[in-house]
N, C-alpha and C positions, 0 to 999 in steps of 0.2 A: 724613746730609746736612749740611754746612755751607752757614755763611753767601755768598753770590758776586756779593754786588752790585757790588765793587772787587776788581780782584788783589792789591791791598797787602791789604785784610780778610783775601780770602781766605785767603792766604798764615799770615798773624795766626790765624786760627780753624783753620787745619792746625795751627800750633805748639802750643795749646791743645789739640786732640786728641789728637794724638800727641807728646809733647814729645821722647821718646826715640828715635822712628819711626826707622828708616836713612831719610834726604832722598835723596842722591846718593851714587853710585861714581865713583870717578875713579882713575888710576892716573897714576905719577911718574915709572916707572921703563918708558915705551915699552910697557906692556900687560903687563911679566911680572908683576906681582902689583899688585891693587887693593885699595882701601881705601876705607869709605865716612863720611859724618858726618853725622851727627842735623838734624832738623829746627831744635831749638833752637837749633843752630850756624847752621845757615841764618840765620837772623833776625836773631841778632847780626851775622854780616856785610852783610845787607842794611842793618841800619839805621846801619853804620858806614859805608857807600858814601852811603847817605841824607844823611847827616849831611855829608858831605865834597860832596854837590852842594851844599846849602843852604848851606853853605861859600863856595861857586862864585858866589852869590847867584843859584840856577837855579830859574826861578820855573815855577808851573802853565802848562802848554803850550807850554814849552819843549821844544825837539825836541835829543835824546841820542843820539847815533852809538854802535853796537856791528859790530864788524866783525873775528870769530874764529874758531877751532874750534871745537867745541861742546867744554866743561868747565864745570867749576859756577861760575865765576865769569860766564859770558856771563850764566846766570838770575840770576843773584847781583844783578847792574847790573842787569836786564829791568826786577825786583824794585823794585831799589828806586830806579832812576829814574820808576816811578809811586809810589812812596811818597810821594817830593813834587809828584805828579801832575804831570810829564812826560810827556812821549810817546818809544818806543824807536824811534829809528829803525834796524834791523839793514841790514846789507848782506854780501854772498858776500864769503868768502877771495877770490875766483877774480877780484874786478872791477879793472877797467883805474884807474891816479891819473884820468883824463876821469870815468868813473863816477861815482866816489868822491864827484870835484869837483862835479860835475851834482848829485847829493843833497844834498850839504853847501849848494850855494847855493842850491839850491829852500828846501829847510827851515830854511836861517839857521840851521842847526845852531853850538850854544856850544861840546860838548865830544864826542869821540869814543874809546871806549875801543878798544884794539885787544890780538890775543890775543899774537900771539910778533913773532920781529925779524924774519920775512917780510914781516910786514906795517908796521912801526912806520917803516922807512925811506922807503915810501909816504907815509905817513898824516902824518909832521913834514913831506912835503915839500909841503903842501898850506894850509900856511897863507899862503902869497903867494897865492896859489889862490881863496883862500876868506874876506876879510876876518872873516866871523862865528865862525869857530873860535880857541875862544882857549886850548883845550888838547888835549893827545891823551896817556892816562893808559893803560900796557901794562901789562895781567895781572900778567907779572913784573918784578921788580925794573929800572930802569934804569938801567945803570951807563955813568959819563963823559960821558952827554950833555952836549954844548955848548947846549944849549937847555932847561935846567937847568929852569925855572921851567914851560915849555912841555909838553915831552916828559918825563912824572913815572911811576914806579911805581906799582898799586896801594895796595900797603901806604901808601904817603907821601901819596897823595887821601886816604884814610881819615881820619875823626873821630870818637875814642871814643863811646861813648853817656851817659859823665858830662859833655859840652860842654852850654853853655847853650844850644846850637841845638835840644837836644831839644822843647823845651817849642814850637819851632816845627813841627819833625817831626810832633808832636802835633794841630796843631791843621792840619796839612795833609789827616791821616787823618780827622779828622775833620770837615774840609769834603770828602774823598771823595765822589764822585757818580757813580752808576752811568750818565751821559753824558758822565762827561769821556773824553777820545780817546784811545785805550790804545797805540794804533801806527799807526806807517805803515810799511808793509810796498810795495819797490818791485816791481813783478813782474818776473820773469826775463829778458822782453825778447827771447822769441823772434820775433816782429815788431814795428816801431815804437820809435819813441822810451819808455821806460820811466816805468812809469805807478802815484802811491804809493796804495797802497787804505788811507786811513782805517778803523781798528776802533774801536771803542767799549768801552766796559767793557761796557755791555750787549750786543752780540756775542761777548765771552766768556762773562758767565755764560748767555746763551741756550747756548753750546757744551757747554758744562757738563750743561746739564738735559738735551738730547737723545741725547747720548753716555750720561747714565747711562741712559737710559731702555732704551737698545741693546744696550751693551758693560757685561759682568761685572767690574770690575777692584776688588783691595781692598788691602791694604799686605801683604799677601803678594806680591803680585807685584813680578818685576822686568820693567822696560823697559833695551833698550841702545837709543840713543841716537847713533845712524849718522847718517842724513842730516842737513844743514846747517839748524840751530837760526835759521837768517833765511829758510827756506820756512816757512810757515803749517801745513804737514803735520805738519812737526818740534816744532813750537812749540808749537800746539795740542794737540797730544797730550802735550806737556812740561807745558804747564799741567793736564792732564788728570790726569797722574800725580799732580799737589802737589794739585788736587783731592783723590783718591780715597786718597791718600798710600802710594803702590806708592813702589820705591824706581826712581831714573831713574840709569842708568851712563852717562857721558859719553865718546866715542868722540872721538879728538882728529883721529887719522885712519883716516879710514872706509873705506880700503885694505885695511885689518888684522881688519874687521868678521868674515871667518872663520877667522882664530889666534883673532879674541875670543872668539867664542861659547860655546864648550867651557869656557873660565875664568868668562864672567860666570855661565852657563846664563840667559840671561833667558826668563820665560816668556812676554813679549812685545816687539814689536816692529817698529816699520814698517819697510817696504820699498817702492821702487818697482820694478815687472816685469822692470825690464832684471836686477835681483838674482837672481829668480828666474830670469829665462833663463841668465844663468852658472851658476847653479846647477843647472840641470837637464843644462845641457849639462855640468856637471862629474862630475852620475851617468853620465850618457852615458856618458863615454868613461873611466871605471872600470869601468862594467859589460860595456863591448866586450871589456877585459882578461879577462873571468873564465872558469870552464871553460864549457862550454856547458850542465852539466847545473844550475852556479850561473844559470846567465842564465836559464833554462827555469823556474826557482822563483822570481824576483823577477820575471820578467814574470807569473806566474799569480798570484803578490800582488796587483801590479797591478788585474790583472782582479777579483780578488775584493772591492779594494779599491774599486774602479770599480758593482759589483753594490751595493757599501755603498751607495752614493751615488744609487740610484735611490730607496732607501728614504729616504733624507735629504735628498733636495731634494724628496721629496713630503710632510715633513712626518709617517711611516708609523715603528712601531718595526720593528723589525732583526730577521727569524726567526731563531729560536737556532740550528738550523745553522749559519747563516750567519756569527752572533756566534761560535762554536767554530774556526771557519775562519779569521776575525777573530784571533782570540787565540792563534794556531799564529802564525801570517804577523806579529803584531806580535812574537814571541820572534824569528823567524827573518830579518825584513825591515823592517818598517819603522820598530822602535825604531835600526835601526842608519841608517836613513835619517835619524829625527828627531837622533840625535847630531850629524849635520852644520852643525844648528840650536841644537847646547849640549845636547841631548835633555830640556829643558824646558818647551820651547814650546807654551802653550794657545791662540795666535791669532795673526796678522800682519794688520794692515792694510796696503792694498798700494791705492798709487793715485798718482797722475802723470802718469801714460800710456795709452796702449791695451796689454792683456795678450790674448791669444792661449785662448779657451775651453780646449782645448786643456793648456795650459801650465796654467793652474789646477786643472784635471781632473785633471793627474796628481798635482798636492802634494796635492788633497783627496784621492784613491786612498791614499797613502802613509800618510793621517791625520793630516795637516799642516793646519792651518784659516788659511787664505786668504782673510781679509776684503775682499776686493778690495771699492771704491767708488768713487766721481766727488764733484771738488765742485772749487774755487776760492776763491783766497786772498780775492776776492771776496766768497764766502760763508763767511766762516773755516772754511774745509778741506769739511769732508765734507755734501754733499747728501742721498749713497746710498751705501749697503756691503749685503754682504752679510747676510745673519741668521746666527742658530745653523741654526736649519733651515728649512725650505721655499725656499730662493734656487735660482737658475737659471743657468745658464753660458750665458755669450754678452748678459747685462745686466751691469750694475754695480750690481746689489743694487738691494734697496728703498729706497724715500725715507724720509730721518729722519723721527721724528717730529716733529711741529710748523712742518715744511717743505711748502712749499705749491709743485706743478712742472709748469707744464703747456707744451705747444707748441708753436708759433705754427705758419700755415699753409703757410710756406716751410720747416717742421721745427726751427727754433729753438727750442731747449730756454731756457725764463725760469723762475726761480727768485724767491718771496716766504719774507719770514720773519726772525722773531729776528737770524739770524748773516750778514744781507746786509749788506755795508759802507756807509758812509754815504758814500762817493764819492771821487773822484780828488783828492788833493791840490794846491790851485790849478788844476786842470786841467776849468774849467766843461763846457765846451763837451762834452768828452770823459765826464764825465757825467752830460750829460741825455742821450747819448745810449744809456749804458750803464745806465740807472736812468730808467725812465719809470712811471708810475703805482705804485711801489713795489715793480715787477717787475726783477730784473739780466737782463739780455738778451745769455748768457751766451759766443754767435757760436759753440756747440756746436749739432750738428744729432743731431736724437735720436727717439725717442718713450718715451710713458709708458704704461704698462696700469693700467686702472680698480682691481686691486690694488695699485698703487705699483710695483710691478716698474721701473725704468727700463733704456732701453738709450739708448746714446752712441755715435753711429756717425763720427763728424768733425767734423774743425774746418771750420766753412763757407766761412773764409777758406783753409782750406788746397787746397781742391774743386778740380780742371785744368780748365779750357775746352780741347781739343785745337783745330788750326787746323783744322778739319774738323768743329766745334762738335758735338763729342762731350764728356758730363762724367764722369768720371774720380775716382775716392775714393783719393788715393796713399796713405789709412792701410788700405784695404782690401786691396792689392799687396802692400806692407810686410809687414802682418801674416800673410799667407800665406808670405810668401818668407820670413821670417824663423824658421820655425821647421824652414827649412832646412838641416843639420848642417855644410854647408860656411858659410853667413853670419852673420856675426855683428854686422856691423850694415849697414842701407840704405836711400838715400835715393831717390825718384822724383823726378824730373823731364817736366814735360809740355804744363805751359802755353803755350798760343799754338803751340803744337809737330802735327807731323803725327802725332806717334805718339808714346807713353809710354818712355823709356830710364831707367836705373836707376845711382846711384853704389855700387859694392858693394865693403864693406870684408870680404873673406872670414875665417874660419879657419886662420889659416897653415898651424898646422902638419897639417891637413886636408887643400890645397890642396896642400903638400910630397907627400905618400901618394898623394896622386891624378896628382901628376906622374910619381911613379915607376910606377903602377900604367898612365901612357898613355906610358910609357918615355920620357919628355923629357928632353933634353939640360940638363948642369949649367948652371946661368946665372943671373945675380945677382936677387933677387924680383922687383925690376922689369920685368924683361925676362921672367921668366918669368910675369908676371901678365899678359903681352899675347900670348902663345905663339897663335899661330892655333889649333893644337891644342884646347889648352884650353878657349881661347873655346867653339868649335867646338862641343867636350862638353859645357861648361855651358849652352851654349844650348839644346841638345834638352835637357839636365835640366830648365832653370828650366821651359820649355813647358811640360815636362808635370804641372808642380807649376800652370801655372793653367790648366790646361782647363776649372774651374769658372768661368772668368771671361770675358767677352764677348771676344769680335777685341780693339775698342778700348781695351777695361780693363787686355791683357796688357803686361808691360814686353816690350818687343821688341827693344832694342838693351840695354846695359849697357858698365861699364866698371870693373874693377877696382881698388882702391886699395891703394895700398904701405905704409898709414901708419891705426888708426883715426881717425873722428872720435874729438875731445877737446874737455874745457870751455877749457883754455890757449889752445887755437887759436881760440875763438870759436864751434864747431860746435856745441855742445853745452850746453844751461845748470846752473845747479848741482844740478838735481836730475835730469840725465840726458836732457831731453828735446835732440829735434834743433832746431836754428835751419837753419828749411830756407830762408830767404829768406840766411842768410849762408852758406849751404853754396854756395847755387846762383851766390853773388856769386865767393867763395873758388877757385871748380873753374869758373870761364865759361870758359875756353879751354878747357876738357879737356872741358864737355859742348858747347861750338860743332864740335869736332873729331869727335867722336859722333854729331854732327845733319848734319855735312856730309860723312861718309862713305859 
C-alpha cells in the first residue's frame, strides 16, 4: 500500500516503488504496434508540464481545461496540474464551441490543453468567447499558427526541471492537502443544463482504499483504456491503475477497441453493456454461420457453463465432474470465446447503464468475469459491483465497502461515504438539493437487501405518467426489447400519451433477411422500414416478446429509424447513454405522426 492523501504524492510514492514499472501503452502508428514507458518517465513529464503551468503564474485552485482522446499525455496534465494544486477540469471530444464556452466561463478557466487539430481549431476559436482563457496548449506540435504566443505545442509549454521554478514546485507538494479540490467533472447532460461535481483529494484516496479492499489488481496487469478519460469511470479506474501500478494502454479511438484487444491482450478492462451487447450480438451471428453439429457444442458449453454459476453465485466449490467438463469446454469453447477479448482477461468492470441479466449470464457461462456495478460521478464511479463470488444477476452487485446506501420511502436510492462529491460547482441551490444531511440523493430508484445486495431499477425522472395515469418503467421495455436479435437500439416514449410507442433503430442487415424471407419488394431502407408488411410482422413479434408485461407497460405502436442514435447528433452521450429528453425533442414530428395515426 502506498501513501494517497494527494494524487501528485501519490503518483511520487508509485515512482519510488516501482521506478522501472511499464506506466503506460500507447501506439504512434494507428494501433499497429505499441510501445510503453516507465513510471520514471511519467514523473519527469509531469513535472515538466508542472513547471511550464507555474510558468503560466497558475496558482492553487486554478481551474485547467483538458479536452482529448485518451493517450498518456491527458494523465500527464491531470498530473500535474494538481502538482501545483489546480483543479482538472476534463471535457468530451464530442462537445459543441457553446459547451466548451459554458465551462470555460463558469470555471474562469486560464489555460486548456487539447488532444489533435479536431479539436485545436474549436478551442483557438473561443477566446473572444471566453475572456479568462489565455492559452490553449495541443498535445502535438503546432505548426504556423498565427496565434503564435496563444495556440502553443506541448513540447514549447514545457520547463525543464533544472528552472528555478522547482524549488516552488516543491513547496506546492508540500503544502499538498488531502481537501484541496482535485476536479470538476461536468456530467454528461442527459437532462438539464450541465452540472460540475466537485471531487476532492479525499474522494480519491477514499476510492483507492475500497477498490483495493474489492478488486485484486497488481503491476502484472494490464488495463486498455477505451472509454473517454473525462467520465469518472475512465478516470478512476486510470488513477487506480497508478495506484496499484498495473500498466494503463491508451486507446486514442475506441472504435478500434476490438483490432486492439488481441495486440494489447489486457487482462483488464472497463466497458459499458452497450459493448457487451455488440459483442454478444457479434457471437451471434458467427455462430448462426456454423454447421449445426458446431452450434449444438457451444450451446452445451453454455449450459455447462451456466451449471458453473449456480455453484458460484452461491458462494459453493465446483464438483469435480463438473470441473472436467469445465476443462474440455474451455480447450474447445470458451478459450476461443475469451480471444475475442485479447484471451487475457481476468475481469471487466462494466457500468453506465442498465445491462440485461441475461446478457451478463452468458459472458459469466463463457468464463468471462463481468464486474457489473452502479455508482455516479457523484460518488467517484462505483457504489456496487459485483464480487468474485456470491453476487446475483439481476442486482448490481454489492455495496462497497465503507459505503453506507439506504432507500427512501418513494425508492430513492441515497448514498453516504468517503467518495460523495462535495457539490455542484457554483450551483447552491442545485446542491442542497442533491446533498442533504450528508446523504447524495442519487434520483435512482432501487432497493437494498440487509446483505448489501443492491438492485437499480430506474431513473425516477425517466418513469412515464400515461394520459390515463398509468406509470410505466421505459428502462424496463427497453431492456426486454433490446435483447431482441433484430434491435439494436430503442427508445420509448409515453408520457402524457395514451399509450406507450417506441423509436427503434433495427439491425439492418437483419431486417434486409427478413424482408426477403416476407418476399418484399426492392426499395430504398427508407421506404422499406415503413412497408405495412413489415410493420405488420414486427408487431405480433415485439408482442409476444412482452407478454410478461401488464396491457399498459407494453409498447404498442413503434416506428423505425433509417439512421442509429449517435453522440454527433446529440442522441447519445460520451459514454453511450440515450438523452431521451433530446431524442424526443430531435424526432417530435415523427412521434406526433405516430400518436396521431
Amino acid at each position: 500500500m502506498i501513501n494517497a492523501d494527494h494524487i501528485a504524492l501519490t503518483l511520487r510514492n508509485r515512482v519510488k516503488a516501482s521506478p522501472d514499472g511499464k506506466a503506460y501503452g500507447f501506439s504512434v502508428d494507428s494501433g499497429k504496434t505499441w510501445q510503453t514507458i516507465t513510471w520514471t518517465e511519467v514523473l519527469r513529464q509531469v513535472d515538466s508540464v508542472a513547471l511550464g503551468l507555474l510558468d503560466r503564474e497558475v496558482m492553487p485552485d486554478d481551474k485547467i481545461g483538458i479536452i482529448s482522446p485518451n493517450r498518456p499525455e491527458w494523465s500527464v496534465v491531470d498530473y500535474a496540474v494538481q502538482s501545483v494544486r489546480g483543479v482538472s477540469v476534463p471535457m468530451y471530444t464530442t462537445s459543441t464551441i457553446e459547451q466548451m464556452a459554458y465551462i470555460i466561463r463558469e470555471t474562469e478557466m486560464k489555460i486548456l490543453f487539447v488532444g489533435d487539430n479536431s479539436i485545436l481549431g474549436k478551442a483557438c476559436a473561443l477566446f473572444d468567447m471566453c475572456p479568462s482563457l489565455k492559452q490553449v496548449v495541443r498535445f502535438d506540435p503546432v505548426a504556423g499558427s498565427s496565434t503564435s504566443d496563444r495556440c502553443i505545442g506541448l513540447d514549447a509549454f514545457r520547463v525543464e526541471t533544472s528552472s528555478p521554478l522547482q524549488k516552488e514546485l516543491e513547496n506546492r507538494l508540500k503544502n499538498a492537502v488531502v481537501s484541496d479540490l482535485a476536479t470538476i467533472i461536468y456530467t454528461s447532460g442527459t437532462t438539464g443544463e450541465p452540472k460540475g461535481v466537485m471531487l476532492d483529494q479525499g474522494n480519491l484516496k477514499e476510492l483507492f482504499r475500497i477498490h483495493e479492499l474489492r478488486l485484486k489488481v497488481d503491476e502484472t496487469d494490464r488495463s486498455l483504456s477505451f472509454l473517454p478519460l473525462s467520465h469518472i469511470f475512465e478516470r478512476g479506474w486510470a488513477y487506480f491503475m497508478m495506484y496499484r501500478g498495473a500498466t494503463n494502454y491508451f486507446l486514442q479511438n475506441p472504435r478500434a477497441v476490438i483490432e486492439t484487444l488481441p495486440k494489447v491482450k489486457p487482462t483488464l478492462m472497463c466497458a459499458v453493456p452497450r459493448f457487451f451487447e455488440k459483442t454478444y450480438q457479434g457471437i451471434q451471428d458467427e455462430t448462426s454461420r456454423w454447421p449445426a453439429i458446431k452450434r449444438a457444442i457451444f450451446r452445451r458449453a453454455i449450459a455447462v457453463g451456466e451449471e458453473r454459476l449456480t455453484y458460484v453465485t452461491r458462494n459453493q466449490p465446483i464438483p469435480w465432474i463438473l470441473s472436467l467438463k469445465l476443462a474440455f469446454y474451455h480447450k474447445v469453447v470458451y478459450s476461443k470465446l475469451r480471444k475475442v477479448l485479447g484471451g487475457a482477461i481476468r475481469f471487466m468492470p462494466c457500468a453506465g447503464a442498465a445491462a440485461a441479466p441475461e446478457l451478463l449470464r452468458f459472458f459469466h457461462a463463457a468464463g468471462i468475469d463481468v464486474k457489473y456495478g452502479y455508482g455516479a460521478t457523484e460518488t467517484t464511479a462505483t457504489v456496487s459491483c459485483f464480487q468474485d463470488l456470491g453476487f446475483e444477476f439481476g442486482t448490481v452487485g454489492e455495496v462497497m465497502p465503507g459505503v453506507e446506501v439506504k432507500v427512501t420511502e418513494e425508492g430513492e436510492i441515497l448514498v453516504k461515504g468517503g467518495t460523495v462529491f462535495k457539490g455542484y460547482y457554483n450551483k447552491p441551490q442545485e446542491t442542497a438539493l442533491a446533498l442533504r444531511d450528508g446523504w447524495y440523493y442519487t434520483g435512482d430508484a432501487g432497493s437494498v437487501f440487509p446483505d448489501g445486495r443492491l438492485v437499480m431499477t430506474e431513473r425516477l425522472r425517466d418513469i412515464m405518467k400515461t394520459s390515463v395515469g398509468k406509470y410505466v418503467s421505459p428502462q424496463r421495455i427497453e431492456l426486454l426489447l433490446a435483447q431482441d436479435p433484430l434491435v439494436e437500439q430503442i427508445v420509448t416514449i409515453g408520457d402524457d400519451r395514451r399509450f406507450v410507442m417506441g423509436l427503434i433503430v433495427p439491425v439492418y442487415d437483419r431486417i434486409d433477411a427478413l424482408a426477403r424471407e416476407l418476399r418484399l419488394r426492392e426499395q430504398p431502407r427508407e421506404d422499406m422500414l415503413k412497408d405495412p408488411k413489415l410493420i405488420e410482422h414486427l408487431s405480433r413479434h415485439f408482442m409476444k416478446l412482452q407478454q410478461t408485461l401488464q396491457p399498459h407497460e407494453r409498447m404498442v405502436k413503434f416506428t423505425l429509424l433509417p439512421e442509429p442514435f449517435s453522440i454527433e447528433k446529440g442522441e447519445m452521450t460520451s459514454t453511450l447513454k440515450i438523452r431521451r429528453k433530446e431524442i424526443s425533442r430531435i424526432y417530435k414530428d415523427l412521434i406526433e405522426e405516430v400518436y396521431s395515426s
